[in-house]
N, C-alpha and C positions, 0 to 999 in steps of 0.2 A: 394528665400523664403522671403516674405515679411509679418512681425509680426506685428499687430495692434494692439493695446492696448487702450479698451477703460473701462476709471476709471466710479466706480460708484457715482452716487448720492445718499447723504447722505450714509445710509447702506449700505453693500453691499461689493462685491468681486470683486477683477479685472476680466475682459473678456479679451481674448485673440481671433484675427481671424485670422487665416493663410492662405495666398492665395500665390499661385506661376503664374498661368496664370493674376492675377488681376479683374478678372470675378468672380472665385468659391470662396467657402472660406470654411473654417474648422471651426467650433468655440468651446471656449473651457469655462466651466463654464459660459452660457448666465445668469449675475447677474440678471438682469431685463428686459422686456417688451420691452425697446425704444432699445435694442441692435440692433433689425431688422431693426429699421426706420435710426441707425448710419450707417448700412452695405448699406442698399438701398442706402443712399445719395453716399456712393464711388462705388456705381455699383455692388457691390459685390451682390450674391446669396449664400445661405447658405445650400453645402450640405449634411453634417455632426456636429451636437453635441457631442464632446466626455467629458463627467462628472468626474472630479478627486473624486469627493463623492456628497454625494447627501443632504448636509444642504440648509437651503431653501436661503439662500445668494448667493449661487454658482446658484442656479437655474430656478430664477424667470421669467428668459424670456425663457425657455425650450418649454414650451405647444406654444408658438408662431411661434416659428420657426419650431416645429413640425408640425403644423397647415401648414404653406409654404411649406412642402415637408421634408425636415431635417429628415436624420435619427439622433437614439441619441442611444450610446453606453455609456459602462461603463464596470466596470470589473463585475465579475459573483458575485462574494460577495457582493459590494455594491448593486444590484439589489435588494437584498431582503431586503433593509432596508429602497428602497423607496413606501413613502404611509405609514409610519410606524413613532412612536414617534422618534426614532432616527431619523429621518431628520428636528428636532428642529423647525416644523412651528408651530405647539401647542406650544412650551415651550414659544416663541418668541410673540405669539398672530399674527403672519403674516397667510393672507391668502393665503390660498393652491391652485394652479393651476395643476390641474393633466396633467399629459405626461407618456408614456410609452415606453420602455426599449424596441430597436430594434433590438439588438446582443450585447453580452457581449465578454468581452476579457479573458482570464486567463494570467495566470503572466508569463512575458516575450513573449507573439505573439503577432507576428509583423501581421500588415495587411497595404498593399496597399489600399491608401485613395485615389483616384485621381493622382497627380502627386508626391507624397509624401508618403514616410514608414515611420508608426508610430509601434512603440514600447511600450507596457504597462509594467509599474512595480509595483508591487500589492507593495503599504507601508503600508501597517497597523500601526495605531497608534491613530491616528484623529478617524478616525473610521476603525470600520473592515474591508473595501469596498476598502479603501482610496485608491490614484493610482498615478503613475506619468506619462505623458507622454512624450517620446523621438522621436520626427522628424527628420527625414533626407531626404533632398531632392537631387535630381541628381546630383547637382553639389558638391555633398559632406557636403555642411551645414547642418547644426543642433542647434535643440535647446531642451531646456529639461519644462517641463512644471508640476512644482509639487503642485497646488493647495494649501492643509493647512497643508501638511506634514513638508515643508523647508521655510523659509522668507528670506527675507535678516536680518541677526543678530537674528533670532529666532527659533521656530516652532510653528505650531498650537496645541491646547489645546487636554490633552487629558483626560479632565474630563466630557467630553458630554457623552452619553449613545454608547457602544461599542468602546470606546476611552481605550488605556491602553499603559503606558508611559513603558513599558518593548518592546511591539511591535514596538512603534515609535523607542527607540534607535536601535532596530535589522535595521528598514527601514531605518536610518539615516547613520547607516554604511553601508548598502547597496549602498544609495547615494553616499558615501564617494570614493566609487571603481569606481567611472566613472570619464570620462577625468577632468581636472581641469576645462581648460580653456573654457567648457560646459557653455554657458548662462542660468541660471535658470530666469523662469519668474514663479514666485508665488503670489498666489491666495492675497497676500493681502501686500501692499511694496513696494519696487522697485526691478527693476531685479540684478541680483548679478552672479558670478559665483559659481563653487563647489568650486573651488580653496581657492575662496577668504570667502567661507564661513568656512572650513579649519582649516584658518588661524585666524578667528575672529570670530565664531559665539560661544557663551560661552558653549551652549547644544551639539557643535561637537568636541569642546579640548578634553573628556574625552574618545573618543570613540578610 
């Protein structure tokens, strides 16, 4: 399993693309537009979008790759808050590109992506929707993908509309119960482990 990371310009959210054969690829929170023209240059083909939530940072290049074929998932709660002021493009003055929701997840099903089981975990907190993804490929790797729920040394804000810091802590000790030595790759940061968040992140000492 081979994890790409490509950082946004200016604003914006990390993207994440996961490919096992080096052909297909998974992508996770497309920030912007140019994600399809980074993935064409390494050959990549994009056949799945999966959305940790739907703020318009995490999504900007959604309708493009949907437009290529890409299906785009989410969990079943965030769905109804896309197209809706809670996905902050009114608040922000960014313009809206619409895309539409091709199968949602519920919390904890697993679905066969390709060569790859992913895993949903519904955290509510960010917003209602909010999600994290867990990969596992054949060979037993894995990685953990939590958008704006976990950072390295933080979490994301839960003062935006459907945001409530009682649900982030429940999803943070949720987090807290998976392996240590998990690589999380979140939505804005560098990647970090559970372990190591743990041990140092001041929002998970108390949990």
């Amino acid at each position: 399993m081979e994890i790409i990371t490509i950082y946004p310009r200016g604003f914006g959210a990390n993207t994440y693309a996961v490919t096992v054969d080096g052909q297909t690829a998974i992508v996770l929170d497309p920030s912007q537009p140019r994600v399809e023209s980074e993935l064409i240059k390494r050959g990549l083909k994009v056949t799945h979008v999966l959305l940790t939530h739907c703020h318009f940072d995490h999504v900007g290049g959604v309708s493009v790759l949907q437009e290529s074929g890409a299906k785009v998932l989410c969990s079943a709660e965030e769905k109804a808050l896309i197209g809706t002021g809670a996905d902050l493009f009114s608040l922000f003055g960014a313009p809206r590109k619409s895309y539409t929701v091709d199968e949602t997840f519920y919390d904890g099903e697993e679905k066969t992506l390709g060569d790859l089981t992913v895993k949903m975990l519904l955290t509510p907190g960010h917003t209602k929707g909010s999600c994290c993804y867990l990969f596992t490929a054949k060979d037993g790797s894995r990685a953990l993908f939590t958008g704006d729920t976990l950072f390295n040394g933080s979490i994301g804000r839960t003062d935006f509309p459907t945001g409530n810091i009682g649900q982030m802590r429940e999803s943070l000790r949720k987090l807290c119960t998976l392996d240590g030595q998990l690589t999380v790759y979140p939505g804005h940061n560098d990647e970090t482990t559970i372990e190591n968040e743990k041990r140092t992140n001041p929002f998970l000492l108390d949990l």
